[in-house]
Each structure stands twice: as structure tokens, then as C-alpha cells.
TILOGU-758624 format. One line per 8 residues: number of its first residue (from 0); for each residue z negated, x, y negated of N, C-alpha, C. Coordinates in steps of 0.1 Angstrom, whole numbers, plus 5000, padded with zeros to 4 digits. Layout:
NUM> Z X Y Z X Y Z X Y  ...
This chain:
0> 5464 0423 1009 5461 0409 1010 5465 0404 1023  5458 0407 1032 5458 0405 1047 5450 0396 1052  5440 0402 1064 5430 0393 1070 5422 0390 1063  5414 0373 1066 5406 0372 1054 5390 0370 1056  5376 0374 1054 5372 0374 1066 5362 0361 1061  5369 0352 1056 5363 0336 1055 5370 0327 1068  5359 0320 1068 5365 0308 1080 5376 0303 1072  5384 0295 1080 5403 0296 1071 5396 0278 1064
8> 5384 0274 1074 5380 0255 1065 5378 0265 1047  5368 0273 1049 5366 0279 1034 5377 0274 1022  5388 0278 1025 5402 0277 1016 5409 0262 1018  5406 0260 1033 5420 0247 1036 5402 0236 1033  5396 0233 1030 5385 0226 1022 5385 0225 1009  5389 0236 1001 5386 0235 0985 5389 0219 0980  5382 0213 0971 5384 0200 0963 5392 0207 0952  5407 0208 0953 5414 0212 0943 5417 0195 0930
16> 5413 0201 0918 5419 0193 0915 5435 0189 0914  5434 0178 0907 5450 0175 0907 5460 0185 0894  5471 0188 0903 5477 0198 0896 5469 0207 0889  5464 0214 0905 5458 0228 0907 5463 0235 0918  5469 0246 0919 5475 0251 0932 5470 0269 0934  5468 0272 0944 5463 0283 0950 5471 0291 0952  5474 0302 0942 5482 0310 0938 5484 0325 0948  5470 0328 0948 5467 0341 0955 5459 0349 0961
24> 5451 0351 0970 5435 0355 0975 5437 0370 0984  5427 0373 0980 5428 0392 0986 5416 0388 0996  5416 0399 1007 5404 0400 1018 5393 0405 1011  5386 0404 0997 5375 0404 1000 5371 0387 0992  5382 0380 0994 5376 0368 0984 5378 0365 0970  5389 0372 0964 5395 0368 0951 5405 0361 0951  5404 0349 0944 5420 0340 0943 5423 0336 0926  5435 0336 0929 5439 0328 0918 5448 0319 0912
32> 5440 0309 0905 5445 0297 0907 5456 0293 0895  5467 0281 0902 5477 0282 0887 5468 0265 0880  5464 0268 0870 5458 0249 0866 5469 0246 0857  5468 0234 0854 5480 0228 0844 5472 0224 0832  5481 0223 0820 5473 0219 0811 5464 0204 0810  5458 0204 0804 5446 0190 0807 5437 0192 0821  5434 0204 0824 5428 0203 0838 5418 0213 0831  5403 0211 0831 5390 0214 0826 5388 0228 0837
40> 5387 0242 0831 5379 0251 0837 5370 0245 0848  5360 0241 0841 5354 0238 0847 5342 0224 0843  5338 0215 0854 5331 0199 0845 5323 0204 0838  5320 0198 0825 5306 0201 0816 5292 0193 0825  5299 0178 0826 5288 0173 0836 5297 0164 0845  5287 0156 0855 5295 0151 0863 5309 0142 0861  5308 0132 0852 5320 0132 0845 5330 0135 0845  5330 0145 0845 5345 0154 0841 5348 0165 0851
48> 5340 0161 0867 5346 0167 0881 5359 0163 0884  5360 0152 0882 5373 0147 0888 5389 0152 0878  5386 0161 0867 5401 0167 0858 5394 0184 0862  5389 0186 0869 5385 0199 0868 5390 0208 0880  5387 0222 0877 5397 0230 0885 5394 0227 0902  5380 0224 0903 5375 0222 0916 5368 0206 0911  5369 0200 0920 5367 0182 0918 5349 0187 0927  5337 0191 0917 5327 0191 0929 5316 0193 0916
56> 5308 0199 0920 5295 0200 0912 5297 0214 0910  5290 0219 0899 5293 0228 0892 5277 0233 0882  5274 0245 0888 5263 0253 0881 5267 0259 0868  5263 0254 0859 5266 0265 0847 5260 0278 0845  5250 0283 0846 5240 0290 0853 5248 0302 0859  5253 0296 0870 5254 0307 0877 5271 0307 0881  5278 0302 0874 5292 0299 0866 5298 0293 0885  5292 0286 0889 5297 0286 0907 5299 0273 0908
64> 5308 0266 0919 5309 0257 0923 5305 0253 0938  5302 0242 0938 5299 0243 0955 5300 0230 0963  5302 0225 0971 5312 0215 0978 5308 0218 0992  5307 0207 1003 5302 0208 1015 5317 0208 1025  5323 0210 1036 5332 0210 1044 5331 0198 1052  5337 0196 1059 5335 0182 1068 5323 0182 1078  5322 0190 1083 5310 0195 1090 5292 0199 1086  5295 0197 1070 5286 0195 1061 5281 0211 1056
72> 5285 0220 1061 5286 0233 1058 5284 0236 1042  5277 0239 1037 5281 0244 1024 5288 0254 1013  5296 0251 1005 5301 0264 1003 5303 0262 0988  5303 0277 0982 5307 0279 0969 5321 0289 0963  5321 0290 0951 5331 0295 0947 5327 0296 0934  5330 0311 0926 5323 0316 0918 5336 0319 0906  5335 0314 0892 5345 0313 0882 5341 0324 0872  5359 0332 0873 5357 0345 0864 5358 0343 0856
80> 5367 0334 0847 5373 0332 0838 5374 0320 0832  5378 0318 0822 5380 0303 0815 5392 0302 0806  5399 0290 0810 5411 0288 0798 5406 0275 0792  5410 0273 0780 5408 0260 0773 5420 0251 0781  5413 0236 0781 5415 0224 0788 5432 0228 0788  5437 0228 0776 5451 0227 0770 5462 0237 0775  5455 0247 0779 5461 0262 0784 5465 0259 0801  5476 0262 0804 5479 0260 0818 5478 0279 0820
88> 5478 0283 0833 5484 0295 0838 5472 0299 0850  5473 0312 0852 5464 0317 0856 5447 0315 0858  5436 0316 0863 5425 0313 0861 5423 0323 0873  5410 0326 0874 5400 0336 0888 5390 0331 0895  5388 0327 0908 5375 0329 0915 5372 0335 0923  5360 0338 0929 5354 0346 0937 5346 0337 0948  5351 0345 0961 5341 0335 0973 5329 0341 0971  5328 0355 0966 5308 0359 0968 5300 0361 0955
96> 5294 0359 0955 5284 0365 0939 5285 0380 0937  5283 0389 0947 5287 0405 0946 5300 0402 0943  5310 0399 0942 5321 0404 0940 5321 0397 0926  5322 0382 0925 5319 0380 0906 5311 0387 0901  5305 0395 0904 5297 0400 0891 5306 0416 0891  5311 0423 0899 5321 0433 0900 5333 0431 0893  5337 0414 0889 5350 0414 0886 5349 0411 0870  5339 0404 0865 5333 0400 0857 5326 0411 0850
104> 5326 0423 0854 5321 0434 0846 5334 0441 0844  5346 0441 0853 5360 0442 0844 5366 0437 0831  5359 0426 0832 5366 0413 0820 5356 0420 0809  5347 0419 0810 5335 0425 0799 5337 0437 0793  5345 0450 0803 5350 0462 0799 5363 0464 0797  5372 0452 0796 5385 0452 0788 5392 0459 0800  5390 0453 0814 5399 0463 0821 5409 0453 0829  5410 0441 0827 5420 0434 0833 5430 0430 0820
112> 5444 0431 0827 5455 0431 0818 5459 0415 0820  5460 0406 0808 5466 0397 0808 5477 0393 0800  5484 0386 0803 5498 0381 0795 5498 0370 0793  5500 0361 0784 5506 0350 0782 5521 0345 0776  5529 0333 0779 5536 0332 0772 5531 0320 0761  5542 0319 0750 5540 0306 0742 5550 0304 0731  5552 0288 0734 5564 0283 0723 5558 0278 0709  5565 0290 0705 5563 0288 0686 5576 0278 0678
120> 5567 0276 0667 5577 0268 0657 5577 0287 0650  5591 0286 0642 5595 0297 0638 5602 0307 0645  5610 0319 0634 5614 0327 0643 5608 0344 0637  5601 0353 0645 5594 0363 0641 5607 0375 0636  5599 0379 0628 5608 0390 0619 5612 0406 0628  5601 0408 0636 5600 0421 0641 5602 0420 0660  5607 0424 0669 5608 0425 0683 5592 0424 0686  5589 0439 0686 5574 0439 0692 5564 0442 0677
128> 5552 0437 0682 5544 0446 0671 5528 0439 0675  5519 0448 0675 5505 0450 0674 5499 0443 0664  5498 0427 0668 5485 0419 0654 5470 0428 0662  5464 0431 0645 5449 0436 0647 5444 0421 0637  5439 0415 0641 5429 0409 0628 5413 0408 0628  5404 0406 0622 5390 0403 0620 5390 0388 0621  5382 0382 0629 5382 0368 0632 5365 0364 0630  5364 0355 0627 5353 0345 0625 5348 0335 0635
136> 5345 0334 0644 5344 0323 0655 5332 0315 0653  5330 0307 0649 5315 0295 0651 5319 0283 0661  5307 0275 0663 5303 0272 0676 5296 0259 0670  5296 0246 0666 5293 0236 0661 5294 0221 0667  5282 0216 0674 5287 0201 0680 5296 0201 0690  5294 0215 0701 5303 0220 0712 5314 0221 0712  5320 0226 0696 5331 0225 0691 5333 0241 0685  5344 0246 0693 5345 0262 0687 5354 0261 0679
144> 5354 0271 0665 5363 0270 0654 5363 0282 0648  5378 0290 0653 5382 0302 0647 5390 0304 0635  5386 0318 0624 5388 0320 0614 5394 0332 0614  5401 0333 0604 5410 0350 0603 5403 0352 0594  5390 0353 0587 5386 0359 0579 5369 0362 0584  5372 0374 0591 5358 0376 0596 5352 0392 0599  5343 0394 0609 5344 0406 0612 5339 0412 0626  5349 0402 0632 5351 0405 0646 5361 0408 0653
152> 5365 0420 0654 5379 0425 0657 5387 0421 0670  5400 0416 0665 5406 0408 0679 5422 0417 0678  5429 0421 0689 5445 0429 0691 5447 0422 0700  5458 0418 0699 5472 0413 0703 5482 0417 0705  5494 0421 0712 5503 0430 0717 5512 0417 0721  5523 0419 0704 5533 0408 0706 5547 0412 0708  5556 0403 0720 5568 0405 0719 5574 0392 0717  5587 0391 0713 5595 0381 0710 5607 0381 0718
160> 5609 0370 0730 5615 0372 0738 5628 0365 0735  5628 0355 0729 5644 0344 0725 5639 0335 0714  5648 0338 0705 5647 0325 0699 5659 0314 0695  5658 0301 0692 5666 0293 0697 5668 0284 0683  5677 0281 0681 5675 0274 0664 5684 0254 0668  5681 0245 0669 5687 0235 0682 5681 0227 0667  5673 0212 0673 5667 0206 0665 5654 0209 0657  5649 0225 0667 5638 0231 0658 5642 0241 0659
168> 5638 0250 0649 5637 0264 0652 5624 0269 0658  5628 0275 0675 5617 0277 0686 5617 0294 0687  5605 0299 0691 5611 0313 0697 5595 0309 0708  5603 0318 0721 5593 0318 0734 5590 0334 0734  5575 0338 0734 5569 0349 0730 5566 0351 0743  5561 0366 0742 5549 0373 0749 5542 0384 0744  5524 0374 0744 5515 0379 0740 5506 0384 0748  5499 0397 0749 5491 0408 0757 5479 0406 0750
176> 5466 0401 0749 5457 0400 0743 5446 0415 0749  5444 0417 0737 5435 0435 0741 5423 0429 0742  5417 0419 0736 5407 0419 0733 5408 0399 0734  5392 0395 0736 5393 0380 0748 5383 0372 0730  5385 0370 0720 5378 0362 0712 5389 0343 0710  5374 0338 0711 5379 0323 0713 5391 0321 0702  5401 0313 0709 5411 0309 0701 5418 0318 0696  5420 0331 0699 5422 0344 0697 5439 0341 0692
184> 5446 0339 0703 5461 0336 0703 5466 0325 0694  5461 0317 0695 5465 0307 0690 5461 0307 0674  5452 0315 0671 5448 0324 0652 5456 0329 0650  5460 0340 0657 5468 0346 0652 5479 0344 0653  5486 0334 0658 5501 0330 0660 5502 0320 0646  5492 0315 0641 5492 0302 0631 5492 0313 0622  5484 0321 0619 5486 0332 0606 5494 0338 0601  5506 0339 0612 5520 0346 0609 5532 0336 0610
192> 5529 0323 0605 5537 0314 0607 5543 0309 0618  5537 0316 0628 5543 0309 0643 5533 0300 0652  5532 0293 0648 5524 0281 0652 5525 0277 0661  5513 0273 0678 5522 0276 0685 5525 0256 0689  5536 0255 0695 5537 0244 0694 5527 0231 0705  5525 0223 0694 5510 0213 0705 5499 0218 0700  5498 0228 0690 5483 0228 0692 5482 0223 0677  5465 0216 0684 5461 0200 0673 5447 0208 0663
200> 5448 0220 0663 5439 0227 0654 5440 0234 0646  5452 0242 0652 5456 0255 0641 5469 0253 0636  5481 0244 0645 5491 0241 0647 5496 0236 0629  5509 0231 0632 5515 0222 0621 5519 0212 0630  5510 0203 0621 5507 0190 0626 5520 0174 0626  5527 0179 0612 5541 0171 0612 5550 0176 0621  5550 0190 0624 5564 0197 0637 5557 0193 0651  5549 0187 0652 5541 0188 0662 5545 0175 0667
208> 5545 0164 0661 5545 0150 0662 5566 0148 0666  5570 0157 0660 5590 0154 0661 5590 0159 0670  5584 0173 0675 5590 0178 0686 5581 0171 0697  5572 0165 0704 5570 0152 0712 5575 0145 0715  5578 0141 0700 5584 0126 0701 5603 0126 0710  5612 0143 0698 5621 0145 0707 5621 0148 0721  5612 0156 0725 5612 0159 0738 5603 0155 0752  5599 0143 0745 5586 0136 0754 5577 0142 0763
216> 5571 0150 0750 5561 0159 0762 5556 0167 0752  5540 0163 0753 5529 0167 0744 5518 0173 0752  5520 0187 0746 5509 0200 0751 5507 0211 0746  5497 0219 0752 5500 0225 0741 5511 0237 0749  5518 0246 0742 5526 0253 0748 5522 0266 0749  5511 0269 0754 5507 0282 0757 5503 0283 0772  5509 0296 0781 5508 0295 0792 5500 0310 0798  5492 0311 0804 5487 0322 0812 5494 0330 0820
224> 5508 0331 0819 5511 0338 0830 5510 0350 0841  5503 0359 0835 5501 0372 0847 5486 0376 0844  5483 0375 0857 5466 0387 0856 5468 0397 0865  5463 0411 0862 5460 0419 0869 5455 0432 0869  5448 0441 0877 5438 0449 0876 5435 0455 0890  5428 0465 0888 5429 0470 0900 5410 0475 0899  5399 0466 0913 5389 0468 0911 5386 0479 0921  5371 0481 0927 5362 0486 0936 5356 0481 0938
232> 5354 0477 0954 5344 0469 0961 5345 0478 0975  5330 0475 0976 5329 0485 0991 5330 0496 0992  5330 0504 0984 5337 0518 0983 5353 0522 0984  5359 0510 0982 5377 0508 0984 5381 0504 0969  5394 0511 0967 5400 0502 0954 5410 0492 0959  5414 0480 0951 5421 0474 0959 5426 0472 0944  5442 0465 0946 5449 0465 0932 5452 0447 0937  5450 0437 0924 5454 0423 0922 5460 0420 0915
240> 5470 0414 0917 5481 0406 0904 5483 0392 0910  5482 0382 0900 5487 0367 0897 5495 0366 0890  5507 0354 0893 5514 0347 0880 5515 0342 0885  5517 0328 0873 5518 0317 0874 5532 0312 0867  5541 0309 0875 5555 0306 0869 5558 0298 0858  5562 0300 0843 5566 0293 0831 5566 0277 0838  5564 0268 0829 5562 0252 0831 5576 0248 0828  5581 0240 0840 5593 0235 0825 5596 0234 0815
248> 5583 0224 0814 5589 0218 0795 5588 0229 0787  5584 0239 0792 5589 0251 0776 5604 0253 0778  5613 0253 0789 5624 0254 0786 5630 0244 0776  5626 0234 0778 5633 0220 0768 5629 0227 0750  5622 0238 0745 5623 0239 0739 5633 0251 0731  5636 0257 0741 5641 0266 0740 5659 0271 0749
């Protein structure tokens, strides 16, 4: 992660949104970005440019963004990945189309490693252990809604890093997702009574409301922290890793 062979306006131009920071970029044009929670992948329509990872116009199509420089130059930037509004951590883009569609055929073949952390209500019985479940996912009124009773196979690779027993009993996890189905984490953490804390779908909704209210700060508590993988471009392998450093307020829970 050396020379880069974009004009340096390319990068020091981006319309980042607010509380979005630029994590990490390799020489052929992969970065990655840390978003916070409440910060939109990406706008649905114009609207919703201004909480989004890039404050600009946005092709759905061709999953790209594109934004002019001062000089009126135009430029884009191409999105690997997506976290829900609520999810802070890690996210990917790409300065070329050849290279998203090379990185994005990683993601499709299960070959990039991701981690997340996340604060649960509860405390887990076992250190480590492998959730497999069958999940149900529908898609209603631009509203996605996941089920554990289905037959679409989702693994999880869970550890249990501390738990803390205070005004709640908290434990701060880490979860390895094998496999990328909507609301994946957040299913299966509600299934095993570890719910994770903030979230307003699968969550418990009375623990949800005290622990806010005690610790003034409402989110959800799941965080992206590591991506990485090692691709081929050019006839070169190059190896990539991101993290994105834990948020405070999970400490206040733990």
C-alpha cells in the first residue's frame, strides 16, 4: 500500500459523509471506509445523499458513486459492500469497475473474512461455538425480515469475549459470519437469547429502552470491525486488511 496511481484531488475530493473516515487504500484503488451508525450505505434517492457514505449521486445499477472535483473533472467510486444504516464498522470501495467486479466476485465466493463485534443482553453458556441455522429472509414494502425457520443456510463463528453483570447483564462478542444472509447476526444472536443490544426488530424491546435511557445512547450495538482478503489483479496477488476501531459507547456497556 504504496504509490497510488490516482491524482491525490481523487481521494482529498471525496464528499465524505459526516462521520465517515478513510480507513485504508491499496495502489490499485481499494479503500476502506470506517461509517458510523445512522450513516446510509448508500442514498436510495436524492434525499438521503446528505447521511450517506458519499454525500453525491449514486447509481444503483451500477452500485457507483460519482461527484465532480473542483475543476469539474469527474469521478466515481464503486461500492462492494453494504452495512445496514445501524451497523457502524468497516465498509469497501473501489476507484475502477475492473477492480469491483474482481472484489465483488470474492464476496460472492465466500472469500473475504469478516468480523464483527457486538453488545448483547445476556451471558453465553459456551466460549466459542459454530451457530449453523436455516433462515427465511423476505423482502416486503422495502422492508427486509429475517426468520430462523427457513431453508437457507446461514454459519456464524461465535466467540465470547467478556461478560459484565453491572445494571445489566452485558457480554461483548465476536462474531465471524461464513456466510452474508440479511440480518444474519442479528437472528441468530436473538435466537440464543443474546439479543443484541439497540436492535428495534429482533431485539428485547423493554432492555432496550433502560439500557438508553441509563447510558444515554441509543444504537444499535453491532460493529464491523475487520475485513480482509487477499485478491488478484493484474496478474499480482496483493493481501488487504481493515479495522475499524470498537466505538466507545460499547464500552459503557461493558
Amino acid at each position: 500500500m504504496t504509490s497510488i496511481p490516482f491524482p491525490e484531488d481523487f481521494w482529498a475530493t471525496l464528499p465524505l459523509g459526516g462521520n465517515v473516515r478513510l480507513l485504508v487504500r491499496d495502489a490499485n484503488g481499494l479503500a476502506a471506509f470506517d461509517k458510523s451508525a445512522g450513516v446510509l450505505s448508500h442514498p436510495n434517492d436524492s434525499q438521503d445523499e446528505a447521511r450517506s457514505l458519499l454525500t453525491c449521486r449514486y447509481d444503483k445499477e451500477a452500485q457507483r458513486f460519482t461527484w465532480r472535483n473542483p475543476e469539474g473533472a469527474e469521478r466515481h467510486l464503486w461500492l462492494l459492500n453494504r452495512l445496514d444504516s445501524a451497523t457502524s464498522g468497516v465498509i469497501l470501495t473501489a476507484a475502477s469497475e475492473k477492480l469491483a467486479l474482481v472484489i465483488r466476485e470474492h464476496f460472492a465466493q465466500k472469500q473475504v473474512r469478516k468480523v464483527y463485534n457486538a453488545l448483547v443482553f445476556g451471558h453465553a453458556h459456551t466460549k466459542t461455538e459454530v451457530w449453523r441455522d436455516f433462515l427465511a429472509v423476505t423482502k416486503k414494502g422495502g422492508r427486509v425480515r429475517t426468520a430462523t425457520i427457513g431453508n437457507i443456510p446461514s454459519e456464524t463463528h461465535f466467540q465470547s469475549i467478556k461478560h459484565t453483570q453491572r445494571n445489566f447483564s452485558t457480554s461483548l462478542i465476536r462474531l465471524e459470519p461464513r456466510t452474508g444472509r440479511s440480518h444474519q447476526l442479528r437472528v441468530q444472536c436473538a435466537k440464543r437469547h443474546l439479543p443484541i443490544i439497540g436492535d428495534q426488530t429482533y431485539g428485547d424491546f423493554g432492555l432496550n429502552r433502560e439500557f438508553a435511557k441509563a447510558n444515554k445512547t441509543k444504537r444499535l450495538f453491532l460493529h464491523s470491525l475487520e475485513t480482509a482478503f487477499t485478491y488478484e489483479f493484474g496478474g499480482k496477488k496483493f493481501a488487504f486488511k481493515a479495522n475499524a476501531p470498537l466505538p466507545e459507547e460499547f464500552l459503557a456497556g461493558y
